[in-house]
N, CA, C and O atoms as a printed pandas DataFrame, in Angstrom:
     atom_number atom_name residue_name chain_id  residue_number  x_coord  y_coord  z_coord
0              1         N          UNK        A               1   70.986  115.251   75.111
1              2        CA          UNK        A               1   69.896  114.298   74.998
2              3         C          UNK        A               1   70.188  113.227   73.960
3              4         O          UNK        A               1   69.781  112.065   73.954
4              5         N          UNK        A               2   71.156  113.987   72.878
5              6        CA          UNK        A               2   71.660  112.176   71.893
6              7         C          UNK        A               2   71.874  111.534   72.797
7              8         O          UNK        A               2   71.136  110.577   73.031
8              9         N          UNK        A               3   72.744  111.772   73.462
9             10        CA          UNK        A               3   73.284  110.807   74.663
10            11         C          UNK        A               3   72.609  109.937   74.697
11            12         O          UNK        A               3   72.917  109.000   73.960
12            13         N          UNK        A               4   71.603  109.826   75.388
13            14        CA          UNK        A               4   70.851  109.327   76.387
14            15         C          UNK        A               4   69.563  108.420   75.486
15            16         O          UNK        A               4   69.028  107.389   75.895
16            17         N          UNK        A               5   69.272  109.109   74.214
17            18        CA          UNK        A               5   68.740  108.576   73.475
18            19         C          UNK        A               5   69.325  107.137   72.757
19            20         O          UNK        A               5   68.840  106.010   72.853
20            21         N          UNK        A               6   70.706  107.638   71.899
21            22        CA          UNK        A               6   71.818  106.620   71.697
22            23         C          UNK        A               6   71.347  105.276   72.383
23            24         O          UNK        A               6   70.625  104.407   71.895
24            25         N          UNK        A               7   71.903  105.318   73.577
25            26        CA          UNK        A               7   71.986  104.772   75.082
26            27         C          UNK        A               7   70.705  104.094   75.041
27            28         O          UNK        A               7   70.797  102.879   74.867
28            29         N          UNK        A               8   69.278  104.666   75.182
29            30        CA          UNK        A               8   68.154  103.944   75.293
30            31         C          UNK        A               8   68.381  103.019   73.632
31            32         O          UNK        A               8   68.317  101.794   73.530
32            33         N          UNK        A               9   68.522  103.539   73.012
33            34        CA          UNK        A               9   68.287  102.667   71.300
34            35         C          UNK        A               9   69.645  101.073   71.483
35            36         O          UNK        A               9   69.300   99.991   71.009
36            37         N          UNK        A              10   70.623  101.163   71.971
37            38        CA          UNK        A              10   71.180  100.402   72.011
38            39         C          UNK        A              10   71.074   99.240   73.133
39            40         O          UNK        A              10   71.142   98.015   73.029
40            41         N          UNK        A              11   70.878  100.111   74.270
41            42        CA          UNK        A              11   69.328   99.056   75.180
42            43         C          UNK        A              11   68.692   98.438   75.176
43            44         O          UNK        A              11   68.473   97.530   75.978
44            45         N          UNK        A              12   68.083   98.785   74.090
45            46        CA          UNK        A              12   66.473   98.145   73.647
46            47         C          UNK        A              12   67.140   96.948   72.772
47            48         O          UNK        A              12   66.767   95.785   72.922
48            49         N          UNK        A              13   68.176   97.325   71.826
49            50        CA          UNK        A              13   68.950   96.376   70.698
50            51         C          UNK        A              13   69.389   95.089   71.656
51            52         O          UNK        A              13   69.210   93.875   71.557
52            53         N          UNK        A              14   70.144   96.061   72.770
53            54        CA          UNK        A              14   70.928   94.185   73.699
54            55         C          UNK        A              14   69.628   93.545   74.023
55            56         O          UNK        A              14   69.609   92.354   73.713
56            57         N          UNK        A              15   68.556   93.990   74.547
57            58        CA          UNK        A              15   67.182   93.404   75.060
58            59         C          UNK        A              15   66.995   92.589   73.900
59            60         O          UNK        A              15   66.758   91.437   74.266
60            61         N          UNK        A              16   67.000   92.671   72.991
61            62        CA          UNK        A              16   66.450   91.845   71.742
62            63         C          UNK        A              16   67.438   90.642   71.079
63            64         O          UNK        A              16   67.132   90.042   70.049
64            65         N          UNK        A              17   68.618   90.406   71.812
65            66        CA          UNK        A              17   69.610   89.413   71.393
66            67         C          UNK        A              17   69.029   88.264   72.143
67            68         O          UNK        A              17   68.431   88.289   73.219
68            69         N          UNK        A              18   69.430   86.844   71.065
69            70        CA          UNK        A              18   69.461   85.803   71.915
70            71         C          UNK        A              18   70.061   85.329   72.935
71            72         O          UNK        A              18   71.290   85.389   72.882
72            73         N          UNK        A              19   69.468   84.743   74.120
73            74        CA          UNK        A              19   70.546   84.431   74.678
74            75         C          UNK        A              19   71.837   83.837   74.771
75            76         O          UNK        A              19   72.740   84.121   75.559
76            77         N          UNK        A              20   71.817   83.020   73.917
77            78        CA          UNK        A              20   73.398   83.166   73.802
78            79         C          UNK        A              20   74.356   83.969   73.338
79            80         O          UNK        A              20   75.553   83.722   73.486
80            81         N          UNK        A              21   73.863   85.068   72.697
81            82        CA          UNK        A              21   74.335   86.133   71.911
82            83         C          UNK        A              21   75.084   86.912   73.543
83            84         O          UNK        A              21   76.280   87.026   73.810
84            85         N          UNK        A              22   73.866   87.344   74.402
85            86        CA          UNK        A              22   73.689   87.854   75.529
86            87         C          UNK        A              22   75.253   87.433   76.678
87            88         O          UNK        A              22   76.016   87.949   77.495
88            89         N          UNK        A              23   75.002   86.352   76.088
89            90        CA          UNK        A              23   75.899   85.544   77.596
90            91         C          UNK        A              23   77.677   85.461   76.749
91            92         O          UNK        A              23   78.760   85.546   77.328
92            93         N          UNK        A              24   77.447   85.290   75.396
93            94        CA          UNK        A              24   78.978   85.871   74.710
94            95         C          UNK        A              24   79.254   87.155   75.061
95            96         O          UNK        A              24   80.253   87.525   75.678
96            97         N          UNK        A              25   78.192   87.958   74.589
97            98        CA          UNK        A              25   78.920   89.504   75.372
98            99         C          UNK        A              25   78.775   89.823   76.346
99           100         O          UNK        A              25   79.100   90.998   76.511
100          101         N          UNK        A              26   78.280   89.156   77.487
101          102        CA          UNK        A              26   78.614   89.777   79.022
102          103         C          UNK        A              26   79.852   88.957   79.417
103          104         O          UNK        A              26   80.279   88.998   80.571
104          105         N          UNK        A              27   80.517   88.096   78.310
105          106        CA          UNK        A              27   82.148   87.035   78.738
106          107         C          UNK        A              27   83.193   87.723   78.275
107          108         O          UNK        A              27   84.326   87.536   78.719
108          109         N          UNK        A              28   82.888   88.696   77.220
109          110        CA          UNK        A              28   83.458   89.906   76.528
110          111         C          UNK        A              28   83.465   90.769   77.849
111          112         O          UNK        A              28   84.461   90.790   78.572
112          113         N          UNK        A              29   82.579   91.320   78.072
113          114        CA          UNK        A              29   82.910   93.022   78.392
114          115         C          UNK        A              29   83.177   92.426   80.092
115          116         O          UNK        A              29   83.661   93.267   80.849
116          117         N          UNK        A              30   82.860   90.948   80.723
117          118        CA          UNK        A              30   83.523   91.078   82.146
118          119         C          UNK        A              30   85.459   90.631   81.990
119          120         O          UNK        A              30   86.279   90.662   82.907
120          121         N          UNK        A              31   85.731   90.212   80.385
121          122        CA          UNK        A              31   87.096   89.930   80.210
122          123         C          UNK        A              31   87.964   91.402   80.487
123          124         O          UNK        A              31   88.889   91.448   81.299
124          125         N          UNK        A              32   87.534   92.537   79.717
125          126        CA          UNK        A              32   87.754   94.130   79.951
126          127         C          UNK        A              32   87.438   94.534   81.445
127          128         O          UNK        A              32   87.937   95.589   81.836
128          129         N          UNK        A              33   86.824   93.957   82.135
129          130        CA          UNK        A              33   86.917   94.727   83.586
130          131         C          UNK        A              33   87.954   93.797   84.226
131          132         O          UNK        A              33   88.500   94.343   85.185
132          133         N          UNK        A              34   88.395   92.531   83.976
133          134        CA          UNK        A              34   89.432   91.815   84.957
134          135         C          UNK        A              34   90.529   92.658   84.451
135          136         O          UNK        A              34   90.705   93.055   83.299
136          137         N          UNK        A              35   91.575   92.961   86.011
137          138        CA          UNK        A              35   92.766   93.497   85.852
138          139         C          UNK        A              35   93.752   92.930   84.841
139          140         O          UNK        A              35   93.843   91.705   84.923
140          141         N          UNK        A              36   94.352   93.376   84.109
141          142        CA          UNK        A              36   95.341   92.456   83.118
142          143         C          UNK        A              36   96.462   92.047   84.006
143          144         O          UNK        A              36   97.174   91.158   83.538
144          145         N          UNK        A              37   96.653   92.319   84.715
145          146        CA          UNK        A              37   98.201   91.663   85.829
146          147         C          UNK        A              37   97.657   91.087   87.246
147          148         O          UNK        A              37   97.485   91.957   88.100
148          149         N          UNK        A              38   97.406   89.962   87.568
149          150        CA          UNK        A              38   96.862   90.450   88.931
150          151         C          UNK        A              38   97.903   89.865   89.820
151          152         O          UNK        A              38   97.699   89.360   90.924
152          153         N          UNK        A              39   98.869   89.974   89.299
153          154        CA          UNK        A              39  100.135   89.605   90.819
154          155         C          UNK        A              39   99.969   90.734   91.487
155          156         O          UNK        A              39   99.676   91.842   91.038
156          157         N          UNK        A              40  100.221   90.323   92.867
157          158        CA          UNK        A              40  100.269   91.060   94.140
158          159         C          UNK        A              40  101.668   91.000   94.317
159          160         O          UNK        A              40  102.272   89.934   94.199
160          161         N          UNK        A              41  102.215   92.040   94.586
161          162        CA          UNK        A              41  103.295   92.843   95.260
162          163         C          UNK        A              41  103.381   93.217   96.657
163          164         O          UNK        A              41  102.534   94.024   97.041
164          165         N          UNK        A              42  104.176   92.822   97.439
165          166        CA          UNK        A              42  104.528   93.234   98.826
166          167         C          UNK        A              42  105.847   94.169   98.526
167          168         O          UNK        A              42  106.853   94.058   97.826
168          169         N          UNK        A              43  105.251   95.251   99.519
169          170        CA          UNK        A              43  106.415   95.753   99.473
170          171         C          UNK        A              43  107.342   95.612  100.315
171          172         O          UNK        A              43  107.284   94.751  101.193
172          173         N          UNK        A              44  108.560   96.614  100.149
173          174        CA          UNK        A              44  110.191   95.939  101.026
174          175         C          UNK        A              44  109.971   95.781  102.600
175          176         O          UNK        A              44  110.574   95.037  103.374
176          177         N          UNK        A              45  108.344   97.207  103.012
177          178        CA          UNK        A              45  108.569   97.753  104.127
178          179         C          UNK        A              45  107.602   96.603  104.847
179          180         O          UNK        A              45  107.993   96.152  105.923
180          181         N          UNK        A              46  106.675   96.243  104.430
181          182        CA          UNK        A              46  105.447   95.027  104.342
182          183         C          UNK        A              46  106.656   94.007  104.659
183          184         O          UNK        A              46  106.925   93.725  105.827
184          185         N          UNK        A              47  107.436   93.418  103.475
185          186        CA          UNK        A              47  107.936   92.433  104.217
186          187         C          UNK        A              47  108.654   92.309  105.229
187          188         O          UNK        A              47  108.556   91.289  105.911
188          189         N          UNK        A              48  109.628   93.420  105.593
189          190        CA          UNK        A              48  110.363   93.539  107.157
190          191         C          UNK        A              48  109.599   93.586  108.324
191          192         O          UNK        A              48  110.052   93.190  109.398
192          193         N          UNK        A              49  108.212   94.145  108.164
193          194        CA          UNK        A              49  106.776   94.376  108.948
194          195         C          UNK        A              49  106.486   92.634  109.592
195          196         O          UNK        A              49  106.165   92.157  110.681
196          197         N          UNK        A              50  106.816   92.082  108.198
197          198        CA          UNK        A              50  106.404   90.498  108.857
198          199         C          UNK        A              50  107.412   89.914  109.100
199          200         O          UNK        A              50  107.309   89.049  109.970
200          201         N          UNK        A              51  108.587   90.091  108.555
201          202        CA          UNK        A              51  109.740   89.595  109.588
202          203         C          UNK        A              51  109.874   89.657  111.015
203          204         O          UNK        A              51  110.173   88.817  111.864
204          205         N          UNK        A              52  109.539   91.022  111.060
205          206        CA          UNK        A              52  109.947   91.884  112.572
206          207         C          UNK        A              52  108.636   90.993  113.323
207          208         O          UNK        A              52  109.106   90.292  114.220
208          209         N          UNK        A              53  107.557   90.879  113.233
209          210        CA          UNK        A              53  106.840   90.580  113.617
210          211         C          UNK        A              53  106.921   88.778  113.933
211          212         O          UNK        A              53  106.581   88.258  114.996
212          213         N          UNK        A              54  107.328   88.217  113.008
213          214        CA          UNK        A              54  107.445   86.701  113.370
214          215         C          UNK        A              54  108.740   86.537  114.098
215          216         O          UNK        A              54  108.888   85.442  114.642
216          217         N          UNK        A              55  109.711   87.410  114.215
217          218        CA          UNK        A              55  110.926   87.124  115.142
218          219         C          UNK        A              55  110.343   87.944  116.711
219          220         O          UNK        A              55  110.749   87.563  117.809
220          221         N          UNK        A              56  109.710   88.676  116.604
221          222        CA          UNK        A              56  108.529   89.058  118.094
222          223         C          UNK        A              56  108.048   88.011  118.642
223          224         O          UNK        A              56  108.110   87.909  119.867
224          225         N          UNK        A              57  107.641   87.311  118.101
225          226        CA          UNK        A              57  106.448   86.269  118.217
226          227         C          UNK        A              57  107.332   84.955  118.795
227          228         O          UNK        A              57  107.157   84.215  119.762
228          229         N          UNK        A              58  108.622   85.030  117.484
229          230        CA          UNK        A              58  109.166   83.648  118.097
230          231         C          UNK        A              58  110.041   83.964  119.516
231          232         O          UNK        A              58  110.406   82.984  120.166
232          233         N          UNK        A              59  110.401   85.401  120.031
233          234        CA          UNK        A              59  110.718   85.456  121.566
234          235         C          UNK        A              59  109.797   85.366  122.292
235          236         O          UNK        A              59  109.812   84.417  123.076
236          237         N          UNK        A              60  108.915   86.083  122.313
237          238        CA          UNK        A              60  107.302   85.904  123.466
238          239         C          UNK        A              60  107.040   84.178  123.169
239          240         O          UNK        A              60  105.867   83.846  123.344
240          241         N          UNK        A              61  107.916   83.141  122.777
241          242        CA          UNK        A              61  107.572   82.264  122.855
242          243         C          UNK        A              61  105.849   81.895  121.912
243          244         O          UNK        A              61  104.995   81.419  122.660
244          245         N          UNK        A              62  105.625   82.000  121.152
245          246        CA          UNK        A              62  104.433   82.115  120.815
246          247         C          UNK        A              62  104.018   81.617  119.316
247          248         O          UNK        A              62  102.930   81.657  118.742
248          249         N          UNK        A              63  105.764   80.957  118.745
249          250        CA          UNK        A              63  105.603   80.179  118.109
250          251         C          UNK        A              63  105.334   78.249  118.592
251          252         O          UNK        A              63  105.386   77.703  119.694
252          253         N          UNK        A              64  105.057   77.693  117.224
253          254        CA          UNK        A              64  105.956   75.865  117.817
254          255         C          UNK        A              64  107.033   75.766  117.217
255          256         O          UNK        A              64  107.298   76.580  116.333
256          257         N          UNK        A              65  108.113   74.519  117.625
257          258        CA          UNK        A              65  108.950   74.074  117.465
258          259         C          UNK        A              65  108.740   74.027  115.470
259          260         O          UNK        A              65  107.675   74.259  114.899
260          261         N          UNK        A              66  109.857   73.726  114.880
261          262        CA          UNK        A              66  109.491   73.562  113.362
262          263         C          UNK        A              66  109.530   72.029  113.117
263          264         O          UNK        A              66  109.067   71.659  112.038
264          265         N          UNK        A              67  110.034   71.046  113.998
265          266        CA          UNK        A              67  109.677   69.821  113.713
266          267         C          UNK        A              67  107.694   69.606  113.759
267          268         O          UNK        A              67  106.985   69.046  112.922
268          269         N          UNK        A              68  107.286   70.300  115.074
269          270        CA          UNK        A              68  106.073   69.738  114.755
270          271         C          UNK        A              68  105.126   70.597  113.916
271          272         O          UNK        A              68  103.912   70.412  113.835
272          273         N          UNK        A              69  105.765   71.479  113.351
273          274        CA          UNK        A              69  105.170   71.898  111.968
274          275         C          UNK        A              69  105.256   70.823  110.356
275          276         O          UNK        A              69  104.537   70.428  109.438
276          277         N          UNK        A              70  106.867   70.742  110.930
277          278        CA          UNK        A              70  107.034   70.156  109.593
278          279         C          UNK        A              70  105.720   68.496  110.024
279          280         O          UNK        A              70  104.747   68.236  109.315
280          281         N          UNK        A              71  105.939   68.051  110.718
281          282        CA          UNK        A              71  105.039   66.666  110.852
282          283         C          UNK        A              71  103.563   67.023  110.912
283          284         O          UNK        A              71  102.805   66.056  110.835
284          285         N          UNK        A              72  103.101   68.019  111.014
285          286        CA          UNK        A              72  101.810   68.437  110.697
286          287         C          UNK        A              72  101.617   68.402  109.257
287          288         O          UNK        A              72  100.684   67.885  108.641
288          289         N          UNK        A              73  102.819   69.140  108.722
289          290        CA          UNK        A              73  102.467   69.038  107.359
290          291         C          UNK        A              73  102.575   68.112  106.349
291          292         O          UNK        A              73  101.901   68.179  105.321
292          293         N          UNK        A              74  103.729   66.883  106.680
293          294        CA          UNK        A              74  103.678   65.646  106.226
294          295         C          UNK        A              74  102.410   65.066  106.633
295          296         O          UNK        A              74  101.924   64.529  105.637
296          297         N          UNK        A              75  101.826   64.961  107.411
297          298        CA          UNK        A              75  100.007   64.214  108.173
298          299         C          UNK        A              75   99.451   64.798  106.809
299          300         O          UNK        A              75   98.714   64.059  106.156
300          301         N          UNK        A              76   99.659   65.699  106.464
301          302        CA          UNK        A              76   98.066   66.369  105.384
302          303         C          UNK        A              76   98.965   65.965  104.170
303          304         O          UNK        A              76   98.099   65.870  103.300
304          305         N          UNK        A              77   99.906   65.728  103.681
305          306        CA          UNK        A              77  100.217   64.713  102.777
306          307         C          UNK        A              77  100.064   63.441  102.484
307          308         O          UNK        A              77  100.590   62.972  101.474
């Protein structure tokens, strides 16, 4: 029951900060929940997965040519 008591007494304490007090420590404690690394990793088997898969694609014909990629993508430049 300290527990829980603790817990209510320090409750009542954040309830009673100003708000800006309020909005510094909820920039604090959401800095501690962001991951510290957030690069994404593919792995070896993931990337052969999409190899294998875009050389599928480019026999079933089911890609475009890479010129009119590349000129699509010069247009949005």
């Amino acid at each position: 029951m300290r527990t829980s008591a603790a817990m209510e007494n320090l409750w009542l304490y954040l309830q009673s900060l100003p708000k800006s007090n309020k909005k510094w420590l909820a920039e604090r404690l959401n800095e501690d929940l962001k991951p510290k690394d957030e690069t994404e990793y593919i792995s070896k088997e993931e990337v052969l997965a999409m190899i294998d898969a875009g050389l599928k694609d480019m026999k079933a014909g089911r890609t475009r040519p890479a010129e009119e990629l590349l000129k699509e993508l010069e247009d949005e430049v």
